[in-house]
N, C-alpha and C positions, 0 to 999 in steps of 0.2 A: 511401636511409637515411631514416628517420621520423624526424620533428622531436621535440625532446625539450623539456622546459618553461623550459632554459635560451634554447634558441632565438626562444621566444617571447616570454619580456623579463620572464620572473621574477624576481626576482632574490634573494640567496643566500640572503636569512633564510628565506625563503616554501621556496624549494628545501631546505632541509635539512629542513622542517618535510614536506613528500614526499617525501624518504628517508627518514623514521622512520616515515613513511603505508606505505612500500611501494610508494608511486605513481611510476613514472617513464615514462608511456607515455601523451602526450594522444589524446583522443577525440577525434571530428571537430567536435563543436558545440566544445570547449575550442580546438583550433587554428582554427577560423575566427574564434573571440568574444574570446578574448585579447588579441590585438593591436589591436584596431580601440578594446577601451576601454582601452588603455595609450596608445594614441597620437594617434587620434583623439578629439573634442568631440563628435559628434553623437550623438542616441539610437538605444539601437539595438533591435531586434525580433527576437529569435530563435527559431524554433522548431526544436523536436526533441522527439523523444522521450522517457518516462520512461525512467529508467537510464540515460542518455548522461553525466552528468556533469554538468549545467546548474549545480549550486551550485558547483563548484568555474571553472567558467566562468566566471562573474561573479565570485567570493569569491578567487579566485588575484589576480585586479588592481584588485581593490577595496582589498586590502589596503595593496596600493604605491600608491594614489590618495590615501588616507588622511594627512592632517596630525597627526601623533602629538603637537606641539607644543598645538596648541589644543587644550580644554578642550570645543569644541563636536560638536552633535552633526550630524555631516556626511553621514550613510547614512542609510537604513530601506531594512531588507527584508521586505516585504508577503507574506505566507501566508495560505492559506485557512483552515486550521485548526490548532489549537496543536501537535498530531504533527508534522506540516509543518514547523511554527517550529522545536519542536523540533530536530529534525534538522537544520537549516540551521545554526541556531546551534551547535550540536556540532559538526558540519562546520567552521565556521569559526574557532570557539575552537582544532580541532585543526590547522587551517592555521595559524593566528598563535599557535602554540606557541613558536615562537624570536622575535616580535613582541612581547617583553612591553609595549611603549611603549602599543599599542593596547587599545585597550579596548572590548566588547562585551558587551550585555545581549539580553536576552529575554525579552518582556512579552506571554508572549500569555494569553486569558482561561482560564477554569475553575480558576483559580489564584487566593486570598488575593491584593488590589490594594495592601494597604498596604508589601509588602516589597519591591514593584514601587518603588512611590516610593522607598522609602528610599533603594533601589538607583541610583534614579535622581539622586538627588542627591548620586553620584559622578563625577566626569569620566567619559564615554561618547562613542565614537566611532561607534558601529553598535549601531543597535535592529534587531532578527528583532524582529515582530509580526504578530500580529493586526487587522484593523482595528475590530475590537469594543472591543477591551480598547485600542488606542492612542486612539482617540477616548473614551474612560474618563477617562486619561489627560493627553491636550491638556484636555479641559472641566474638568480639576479642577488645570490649570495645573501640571500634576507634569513633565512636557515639553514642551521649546521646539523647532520645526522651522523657526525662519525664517532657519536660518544654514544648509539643509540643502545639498547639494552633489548628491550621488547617491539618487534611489529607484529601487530595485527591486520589479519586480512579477511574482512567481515563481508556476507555475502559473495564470499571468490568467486561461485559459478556467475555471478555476471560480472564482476569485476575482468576476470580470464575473456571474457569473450568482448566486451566493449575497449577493454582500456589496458590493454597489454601492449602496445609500446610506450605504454605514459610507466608502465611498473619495470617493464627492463630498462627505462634509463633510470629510475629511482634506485632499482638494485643496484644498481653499480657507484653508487656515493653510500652504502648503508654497509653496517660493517657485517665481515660474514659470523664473526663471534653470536649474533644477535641470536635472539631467538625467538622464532617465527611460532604462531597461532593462527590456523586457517580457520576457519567456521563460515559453514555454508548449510543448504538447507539440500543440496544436490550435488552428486558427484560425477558429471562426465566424462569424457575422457578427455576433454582441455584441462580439467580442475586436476584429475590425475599427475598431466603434463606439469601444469603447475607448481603442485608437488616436487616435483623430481628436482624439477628446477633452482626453486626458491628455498627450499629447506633441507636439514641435513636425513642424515639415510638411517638415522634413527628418532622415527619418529612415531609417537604414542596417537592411536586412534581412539574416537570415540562415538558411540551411536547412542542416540538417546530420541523417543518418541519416533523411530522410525516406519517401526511398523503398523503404527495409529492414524495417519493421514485421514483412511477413511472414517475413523471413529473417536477421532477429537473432534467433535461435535459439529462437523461437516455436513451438512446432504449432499450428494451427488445428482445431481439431473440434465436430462438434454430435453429439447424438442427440436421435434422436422418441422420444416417451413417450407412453404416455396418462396423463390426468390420475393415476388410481389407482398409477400405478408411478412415480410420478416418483422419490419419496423412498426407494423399493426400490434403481430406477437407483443414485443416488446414492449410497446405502447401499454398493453391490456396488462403485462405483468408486473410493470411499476404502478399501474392503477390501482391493483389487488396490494402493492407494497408504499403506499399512503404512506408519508410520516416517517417510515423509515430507511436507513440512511445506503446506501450502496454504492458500490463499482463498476464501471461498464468498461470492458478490455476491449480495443480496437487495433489489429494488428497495423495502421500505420495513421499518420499527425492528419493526412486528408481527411481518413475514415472519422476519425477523431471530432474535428471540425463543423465534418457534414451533421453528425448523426448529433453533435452541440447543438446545432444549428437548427434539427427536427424537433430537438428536446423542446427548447426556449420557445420556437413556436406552438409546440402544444402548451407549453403555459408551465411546464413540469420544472422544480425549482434545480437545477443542474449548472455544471459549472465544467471546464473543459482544461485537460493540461498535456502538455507533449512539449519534445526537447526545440522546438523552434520558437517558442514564447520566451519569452524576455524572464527573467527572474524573478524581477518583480511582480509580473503575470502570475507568474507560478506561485509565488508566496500568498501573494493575497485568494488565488484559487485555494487553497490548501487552507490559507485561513480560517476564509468561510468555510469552507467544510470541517473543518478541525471542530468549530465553535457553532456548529447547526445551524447556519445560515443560509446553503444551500445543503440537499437530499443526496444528491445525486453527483457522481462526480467518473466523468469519462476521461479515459486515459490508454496511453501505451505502455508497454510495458514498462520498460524503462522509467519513465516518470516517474511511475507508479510506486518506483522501490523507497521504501522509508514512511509508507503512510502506516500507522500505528495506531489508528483510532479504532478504540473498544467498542464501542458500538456500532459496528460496519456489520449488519444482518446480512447482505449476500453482496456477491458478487455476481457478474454477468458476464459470459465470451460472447461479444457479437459474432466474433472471429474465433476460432478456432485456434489457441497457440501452433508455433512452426513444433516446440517440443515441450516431451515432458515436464522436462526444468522449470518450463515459464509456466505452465499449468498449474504445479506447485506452487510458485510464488505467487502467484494471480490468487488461486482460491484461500493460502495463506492469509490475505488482508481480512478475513471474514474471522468467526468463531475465535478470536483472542480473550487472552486472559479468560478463557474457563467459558466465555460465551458460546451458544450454539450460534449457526449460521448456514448460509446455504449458496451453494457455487449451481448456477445454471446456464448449459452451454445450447446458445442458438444454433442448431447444424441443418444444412441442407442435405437433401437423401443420398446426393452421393459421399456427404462424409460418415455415414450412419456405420457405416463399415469400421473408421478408426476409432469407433465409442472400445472394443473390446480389445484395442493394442493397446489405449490409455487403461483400463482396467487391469488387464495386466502387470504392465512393466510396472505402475503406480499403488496397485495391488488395492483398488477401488471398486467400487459395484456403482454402477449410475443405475439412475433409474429414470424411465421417459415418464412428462406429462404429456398428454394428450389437450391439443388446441381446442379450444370453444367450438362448436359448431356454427354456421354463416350464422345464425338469426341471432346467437350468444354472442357474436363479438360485436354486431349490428349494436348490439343492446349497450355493450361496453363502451363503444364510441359515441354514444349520446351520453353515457355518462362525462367522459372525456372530453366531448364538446361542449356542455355543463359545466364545468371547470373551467373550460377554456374561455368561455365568455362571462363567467364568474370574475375572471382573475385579470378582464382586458381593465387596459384606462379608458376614461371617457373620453370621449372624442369633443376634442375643445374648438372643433375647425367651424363647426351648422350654425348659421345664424339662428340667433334667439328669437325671432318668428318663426325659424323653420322646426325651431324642437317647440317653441307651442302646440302649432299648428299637431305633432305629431303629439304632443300630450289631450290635444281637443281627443283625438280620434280613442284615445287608450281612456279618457276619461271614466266612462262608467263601469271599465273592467275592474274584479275586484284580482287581488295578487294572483289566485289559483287558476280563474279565469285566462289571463294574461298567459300565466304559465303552460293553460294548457292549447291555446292556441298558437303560441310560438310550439311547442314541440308539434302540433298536428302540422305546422308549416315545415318543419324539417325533417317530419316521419313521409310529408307526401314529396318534397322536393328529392327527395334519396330512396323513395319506395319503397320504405322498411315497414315491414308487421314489426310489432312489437312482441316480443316473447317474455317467458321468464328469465329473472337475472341468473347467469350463470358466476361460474367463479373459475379463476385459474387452479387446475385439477390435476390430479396424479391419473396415471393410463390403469 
């Protein structure tokens, strides 16, 4: 019989607050990392995967660590980026739902700092941050860490590489009694460094869902392109992916931009985020995508950290990550909470070579599709061209003589009629046979 979150020393308030979650069934990172910070004092180092459940890992017994009595501020949990915080803090507002004693803020940046304060000079037991905006913060004396009890440092492998001078001056106000909780989904050797660093030299390891990557409900796949069809590919493969919802990774904010900018014009419903947009940019993109309003949502890495929506069916590499770490977190957004999904990396022939060092080190099997043939993807682009002018607005500019005049001429066509001489117009203007329809295919 499976261990249930009673068994692992929840206790009632936290447990009724995952019956009205839905939640009654832990993960493997949540049954190994439970009990060890309920019971035990030592730091501990967890990794796993995105999607295993890492905040509620930590945030289920953090909650019962917590002195509701004092007035201090005893937590920090550390995020790379405000989406990240986000989420976390949601996540844990909606576990200490029957907790009202406890108290929790969120201070991360691209937000107005003054309602931060304000906020802050309410009793607070748990800060979700930034370490941008908390070190804003500590230097303007708005919060005090030196009664702090527990840090958390969630996602460390990109925390260590983006924002490691924002956590060395935060270490040096934080006291070293504390005790530190790393969880990350990857271990390099900065996260190591880390390590050494920030926590003391006895500290408890944990691995959980590691060796599953390729078999928590992932596909792995590539295709070759030549340079000139990449963006055709891709075109043809969100076509075959109608309706449902995915991620396009672009290793930098230009690429980002351009291939936004391809999307919209083919009509495809997309939405575009990278660390140079304004906040509020970024929130309202994440919105609509959160709430299905747009499909498609392109991004850089970094952005990208903190997107947790369950129904994200794949992912996309335009780009190729620089390492395996972001590979992981990239094809992470896909296959959550138990769903299948599918990670597909665009590569050109000379990267055909690094598919079997990613297999490897990641301990994954891709598997290639093979592109449409010319006549098949011809075929696909009239589909897409069909959409395209399906989804234009009308054009309010032609005089209402001039759209008569043009309704005299269409007059006696019936719909199919109509239909089938526009497409004979743009099967001779582009020189296409028509073939059978093809579909995007496994090799």
């Amino acid at each position: 019989m499976s261990k249930q979150f009673s068994d692992l020393g929840i206790n009632r308030l936290v447990l009724q607050s995952l019956v009205d979650l839905k939640i009654s069934v832990p993960t493997d990172i949540q049954k190994k990392t439970i009990p060890i910070l309920l019971q035990q004092k030592e730091d501990v180092v967890a990794l796993a995967k995105t999607g295993t459940g890492k905040t509620a890992a930590y945030g289920l017994p953090l909650l019962q660590l917590i002195d509701s009595e004092s007035t201090k501020v005893q937590a920090l949990v550390l995020a790379p980026t405000r989406e990240l915080g986000q989420q976390i803090y949601a996540n844990l507002v909606s576990f200490a739902a029957h907790s009202p004693a406890i108290s929790i803020a969120s201070v991360c940046g691209g937000i107005p700092i003054k309602p931060q304060i304000g906020r802050l000079k309410k009793p607070t037991h748990i800060i979700v941050a930034t370490p941008g905006r908390l070190n804003d913060l500590v230097q303007r004396e708005a919060v005090v860490l030196k009664n702090l009890k527990y840090l958390i440092l969630d996602e460390a492998d990109e925390m260590v590489s983006a924002l490691k001078t924002d956590l060395d001056t935060l270490a040096k106000g934080i006291p070293k009694s504390r005790r530190t909780l790393l969880f990350t989904a990857t271990m390099p050797g900065t996260v190591k460094q880390l390590v050494q660093n920030y926590m003391s030299k006895h500290v408890v390891h944990l691995e959980a869902d590691m060796a599953q990557l390729g078999h928590r409900g992932i596909a792995h796949h590539y295709v070759v392109v030549e340079p000139i069809e990449k963006l055709e590919v891709l075109l043809h493969f969100l076509h075959a992916k109608e309706g449902e919802r995915g991620i396009i990774f672009c290793k930098t904010k230009a690429a980002v931009n351009k291939l936004a900018k391809k999307l919209a014009m083919n009509k495809f419903s997309s939405g575009a985020i990278h660390g140079s947009l304004t906040q509020g940019i970024r929130d309202r993109i994440m919105g609509q995508f959160r709430e299905g309003f747009i499909d498609i949502l392109v991004a850089t890495d970094l952005a990208a950290r903190g997107i947790d929506v369950k129904e994200v069916s794949y992912v996309v590499n335009y780009h190729l990550p620089d390492t395996y770490e972001a590979y992981v977190h990239r094809s992470g957004r896909t296959a959550r909470a138990g769903a299948k999904g599918l990670s597909l990396s665009i590569i050109q022939q000379e990267e055909i070579k690094d598919i079997p060092d990613f297999e490897k080190e990641l301990g994954l099997i891709f598997e290639e599709y093979k592109k449409q043939n010319a006549e098949n993807r011809e075929e696909i682009n009239l589909v897409i061209w069909a959409k395209k002018i399906f989804k234009t607005k009308p054009n309010r500019e032609l005089s209402d003589d001039t759209k008569e005049k043009i309704k005299t001429i269409f007059h006696h066509l019936t719909k199919e009629e109509l239909i089938e001489k526009v497409l004979g117009d743009y099967l001779t203007q582009h020189a296409i046979t028509p073939s059978k329809t093809a579909t995007f295919q496994k090799k």
